[in-house]
N, CA, C and O of each residue as an XYZ file, in Angstrom:
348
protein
N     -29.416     70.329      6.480
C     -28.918     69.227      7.286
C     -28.093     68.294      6.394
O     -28.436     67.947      5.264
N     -26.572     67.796      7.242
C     -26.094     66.943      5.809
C     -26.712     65.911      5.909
O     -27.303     65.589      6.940
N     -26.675     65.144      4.735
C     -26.605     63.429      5.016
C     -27.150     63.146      6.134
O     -28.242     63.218      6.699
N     -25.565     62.632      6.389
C     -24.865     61.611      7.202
C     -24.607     62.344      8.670
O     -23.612     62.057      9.336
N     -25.609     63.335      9.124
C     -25.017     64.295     10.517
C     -24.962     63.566     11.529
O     -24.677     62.418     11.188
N     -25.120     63.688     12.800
C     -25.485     62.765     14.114
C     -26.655     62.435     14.259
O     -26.742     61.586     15.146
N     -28.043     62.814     13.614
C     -29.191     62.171     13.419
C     -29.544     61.077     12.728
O     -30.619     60.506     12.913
N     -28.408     60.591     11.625
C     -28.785     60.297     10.887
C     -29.671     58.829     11.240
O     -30.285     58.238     10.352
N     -29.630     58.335     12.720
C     -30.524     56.738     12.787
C     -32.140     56.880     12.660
O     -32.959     56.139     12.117
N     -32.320     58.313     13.479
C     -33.266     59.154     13.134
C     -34.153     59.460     12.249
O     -35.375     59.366     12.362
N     -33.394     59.922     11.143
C     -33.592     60.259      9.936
C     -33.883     59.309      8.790
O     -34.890     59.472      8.101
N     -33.001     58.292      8.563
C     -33.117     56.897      7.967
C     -33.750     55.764      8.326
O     -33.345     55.179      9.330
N     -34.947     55.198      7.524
C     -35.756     54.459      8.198
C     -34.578     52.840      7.944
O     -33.350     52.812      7.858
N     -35.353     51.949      7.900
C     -34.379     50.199      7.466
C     -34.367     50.964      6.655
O     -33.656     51.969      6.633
N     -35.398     50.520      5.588
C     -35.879     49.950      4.239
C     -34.696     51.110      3.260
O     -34.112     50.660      2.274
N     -34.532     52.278      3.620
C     -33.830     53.543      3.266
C     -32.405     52.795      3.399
O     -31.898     52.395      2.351
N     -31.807     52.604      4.472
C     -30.954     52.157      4.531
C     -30.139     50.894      3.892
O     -28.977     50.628      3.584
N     -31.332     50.315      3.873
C     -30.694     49.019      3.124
C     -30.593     49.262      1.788
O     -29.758     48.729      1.057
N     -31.309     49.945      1.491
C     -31.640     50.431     -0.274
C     -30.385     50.988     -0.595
O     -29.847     50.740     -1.674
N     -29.763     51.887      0.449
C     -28.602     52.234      0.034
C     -26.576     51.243      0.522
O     -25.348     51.324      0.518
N     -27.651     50.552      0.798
C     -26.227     49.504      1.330
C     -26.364     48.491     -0.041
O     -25.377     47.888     -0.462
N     -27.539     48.390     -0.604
C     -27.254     47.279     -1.850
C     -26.903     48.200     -2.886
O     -26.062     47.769     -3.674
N     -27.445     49.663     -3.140
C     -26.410     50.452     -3.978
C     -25.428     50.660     -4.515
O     -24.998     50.782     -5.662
N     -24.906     50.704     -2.927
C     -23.118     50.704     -2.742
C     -22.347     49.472     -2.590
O     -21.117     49.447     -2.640
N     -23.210     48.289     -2.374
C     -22.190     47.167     -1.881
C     -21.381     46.760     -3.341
O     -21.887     46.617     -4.454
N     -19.723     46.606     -2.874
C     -18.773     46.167     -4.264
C     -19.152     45.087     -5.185
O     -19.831     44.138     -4.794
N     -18.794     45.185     -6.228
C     -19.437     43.887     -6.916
C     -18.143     42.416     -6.696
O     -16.927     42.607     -6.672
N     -18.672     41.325     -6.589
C     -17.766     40.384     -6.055
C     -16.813     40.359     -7.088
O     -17.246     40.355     -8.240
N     -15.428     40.339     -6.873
C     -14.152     40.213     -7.536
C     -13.217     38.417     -7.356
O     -12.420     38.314     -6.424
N     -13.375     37.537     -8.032
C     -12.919     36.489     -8.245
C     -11.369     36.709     -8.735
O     -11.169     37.128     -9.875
N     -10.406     36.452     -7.957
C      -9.527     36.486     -8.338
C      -8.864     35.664     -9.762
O      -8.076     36.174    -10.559
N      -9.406     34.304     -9.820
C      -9.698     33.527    -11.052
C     -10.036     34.322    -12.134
O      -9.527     33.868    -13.158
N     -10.816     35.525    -12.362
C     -11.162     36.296    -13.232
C     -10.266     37.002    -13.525
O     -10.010     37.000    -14.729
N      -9.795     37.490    -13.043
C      -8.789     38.793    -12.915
C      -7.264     38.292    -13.633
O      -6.567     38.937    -14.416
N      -7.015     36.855    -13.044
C      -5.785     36.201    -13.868
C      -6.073     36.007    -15.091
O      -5.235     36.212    -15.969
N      -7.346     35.567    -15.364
C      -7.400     34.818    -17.105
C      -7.424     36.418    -17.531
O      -6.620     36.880    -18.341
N      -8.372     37.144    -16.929
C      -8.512     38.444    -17.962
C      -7.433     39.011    -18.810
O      -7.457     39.431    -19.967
N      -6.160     38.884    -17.639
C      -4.762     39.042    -18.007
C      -3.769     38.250    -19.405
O      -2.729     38.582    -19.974
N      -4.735     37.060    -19.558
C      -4.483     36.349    -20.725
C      -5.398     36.240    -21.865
O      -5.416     35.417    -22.780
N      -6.424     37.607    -21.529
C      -7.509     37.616    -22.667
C      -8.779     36.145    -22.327
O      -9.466     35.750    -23.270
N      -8.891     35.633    -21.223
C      -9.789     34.435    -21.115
C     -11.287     34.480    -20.290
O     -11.295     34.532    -19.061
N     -12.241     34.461    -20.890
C     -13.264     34.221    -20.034
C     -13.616     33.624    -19.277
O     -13.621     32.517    -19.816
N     -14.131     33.431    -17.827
C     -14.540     32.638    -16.993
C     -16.089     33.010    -16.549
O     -16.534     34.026    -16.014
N     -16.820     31.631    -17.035
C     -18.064     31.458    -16.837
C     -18.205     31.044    -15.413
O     -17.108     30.557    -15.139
N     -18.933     30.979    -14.407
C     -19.455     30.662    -13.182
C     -20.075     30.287    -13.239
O     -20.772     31.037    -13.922
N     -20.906     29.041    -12.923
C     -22.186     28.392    -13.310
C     -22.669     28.578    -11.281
O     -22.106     29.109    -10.324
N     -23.698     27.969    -11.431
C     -24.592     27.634    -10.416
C     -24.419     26.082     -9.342
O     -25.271     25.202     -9.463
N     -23.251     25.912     -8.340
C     -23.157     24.922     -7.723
C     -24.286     24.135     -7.352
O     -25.287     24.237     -6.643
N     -23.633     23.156     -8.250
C     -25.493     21.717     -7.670
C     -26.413     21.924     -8.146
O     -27.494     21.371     -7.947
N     -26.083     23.026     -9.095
C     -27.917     23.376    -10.212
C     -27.689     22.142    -11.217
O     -26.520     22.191    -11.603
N     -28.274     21.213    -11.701
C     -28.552     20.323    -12.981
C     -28.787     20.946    -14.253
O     -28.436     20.636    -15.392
N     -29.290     21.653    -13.910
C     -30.058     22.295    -15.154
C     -28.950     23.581    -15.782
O     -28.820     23.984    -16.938
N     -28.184     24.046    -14.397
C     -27.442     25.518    -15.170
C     -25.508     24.613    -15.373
O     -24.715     25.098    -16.180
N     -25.196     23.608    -14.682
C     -24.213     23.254    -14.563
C     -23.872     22.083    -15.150
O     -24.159     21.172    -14.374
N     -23.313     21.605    -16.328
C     -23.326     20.894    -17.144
C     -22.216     19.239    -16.112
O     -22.100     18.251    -16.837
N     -21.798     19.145    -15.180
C     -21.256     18.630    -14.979
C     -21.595     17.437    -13.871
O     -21.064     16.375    -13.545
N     -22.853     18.247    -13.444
C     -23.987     18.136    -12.452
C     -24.791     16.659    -13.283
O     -24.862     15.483    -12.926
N     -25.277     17.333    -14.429
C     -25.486     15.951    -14.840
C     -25.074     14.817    -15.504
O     -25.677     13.910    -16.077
N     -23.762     15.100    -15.274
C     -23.137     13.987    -15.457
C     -22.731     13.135    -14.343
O     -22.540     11.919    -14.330
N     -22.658     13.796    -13.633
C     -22.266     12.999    -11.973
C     -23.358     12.428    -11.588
O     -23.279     11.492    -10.793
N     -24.745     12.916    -12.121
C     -26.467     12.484    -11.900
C     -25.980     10.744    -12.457
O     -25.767      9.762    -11.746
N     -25.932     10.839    -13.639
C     -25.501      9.774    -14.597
C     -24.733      8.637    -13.566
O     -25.221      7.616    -13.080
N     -23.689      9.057    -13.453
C     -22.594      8.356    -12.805
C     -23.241      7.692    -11.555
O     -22.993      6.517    -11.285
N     -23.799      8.203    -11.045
C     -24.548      7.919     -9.393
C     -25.231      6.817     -9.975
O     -24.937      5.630     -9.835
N     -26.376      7.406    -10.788
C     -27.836      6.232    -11.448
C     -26.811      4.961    -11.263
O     -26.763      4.275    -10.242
N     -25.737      4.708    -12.812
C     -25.133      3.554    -12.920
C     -24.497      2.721    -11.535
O     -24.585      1.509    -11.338
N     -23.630      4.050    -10.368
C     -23.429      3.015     -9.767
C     -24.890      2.329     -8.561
O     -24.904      1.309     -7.872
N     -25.884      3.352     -8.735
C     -27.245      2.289     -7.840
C     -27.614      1.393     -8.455
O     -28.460      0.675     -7.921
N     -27.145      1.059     -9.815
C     -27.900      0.200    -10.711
C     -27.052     -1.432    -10.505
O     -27.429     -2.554    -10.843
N     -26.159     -1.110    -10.014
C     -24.782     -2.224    -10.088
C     -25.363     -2.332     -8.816
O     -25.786     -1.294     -8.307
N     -25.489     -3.645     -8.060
C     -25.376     -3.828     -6.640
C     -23.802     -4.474     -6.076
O     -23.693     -5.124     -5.036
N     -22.856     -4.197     -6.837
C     -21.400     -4.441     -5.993
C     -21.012     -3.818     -5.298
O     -21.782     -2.966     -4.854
N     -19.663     -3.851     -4.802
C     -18.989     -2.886     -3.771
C     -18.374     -1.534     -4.355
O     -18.255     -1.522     -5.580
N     -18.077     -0.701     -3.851
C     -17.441      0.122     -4.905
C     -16.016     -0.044     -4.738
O     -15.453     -0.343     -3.685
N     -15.408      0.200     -6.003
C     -13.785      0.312     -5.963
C     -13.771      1.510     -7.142
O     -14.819      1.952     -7.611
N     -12.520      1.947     -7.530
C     -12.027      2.724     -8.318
C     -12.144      1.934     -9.540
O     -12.857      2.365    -10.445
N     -11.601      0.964     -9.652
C     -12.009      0.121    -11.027
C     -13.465     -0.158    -11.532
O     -13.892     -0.143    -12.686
N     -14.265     -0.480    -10.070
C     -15.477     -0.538    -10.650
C     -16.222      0.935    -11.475
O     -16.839      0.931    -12.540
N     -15.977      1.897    -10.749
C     -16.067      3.385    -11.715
C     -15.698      3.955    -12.162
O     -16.107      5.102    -12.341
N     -14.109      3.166    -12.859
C     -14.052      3.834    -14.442
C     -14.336      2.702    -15.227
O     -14.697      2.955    -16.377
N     -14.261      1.421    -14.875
C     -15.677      0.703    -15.943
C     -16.976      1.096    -16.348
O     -17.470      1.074    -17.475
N     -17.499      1.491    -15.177
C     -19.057      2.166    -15.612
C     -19.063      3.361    -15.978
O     -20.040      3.728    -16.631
N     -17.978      4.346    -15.676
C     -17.977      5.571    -17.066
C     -17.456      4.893    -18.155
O     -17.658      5.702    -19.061
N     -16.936      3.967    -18.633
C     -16.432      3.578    -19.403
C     -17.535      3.493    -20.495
O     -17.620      4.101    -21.562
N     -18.767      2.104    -19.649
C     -19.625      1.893    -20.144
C     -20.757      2.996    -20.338
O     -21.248      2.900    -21.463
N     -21.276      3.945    -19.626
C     -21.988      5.017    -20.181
C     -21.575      5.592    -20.743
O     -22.367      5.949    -21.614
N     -20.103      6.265    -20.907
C     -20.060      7.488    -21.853
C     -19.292      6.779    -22.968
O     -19.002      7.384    -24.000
């Protein structure tokens, strides 16, 4: 019997099936990758909104604290004074 014949819903339970759909599924292609590669450049991907895996995350943590700490209004001036003053 092949494979894939006209039985095959039959024949294949889920769990079978899915086993072979994460097998085969493509691995994700970032086009961002694919350009730097072209210039010899690595691109790291971090973890959106992780603190701990995304270095930028806690800095914006930072930035927030200072402006709850200020009770003014916000403006643009007022927050590049207070990055000013933390970093």
């Amino acid at each position: 019997m092949t494979e894939w014949g006209p039985g095959w819903r039959t024949t294949f339970t889920r769990e079978v099936l899915k086993k072979r759909a994460e097998e085969n599924r493509p691995r994700p292609s970032y086009l961002v990758q694919d350009l730097a590669a072209r210039f010899g450049v690595s691109i790291l991907i971090s973890p959106v909104a992780h603190p701990e895996l995304n270095p930028i995350e806690m800095i914006w943590g930072t930035v927030k604290m200072a402006l709850k700490r200020v009770t003014l209004t916000f403006s643009f001036a007022l927050l590049r004074g207070l990055s000013g003053a933390e970093f």
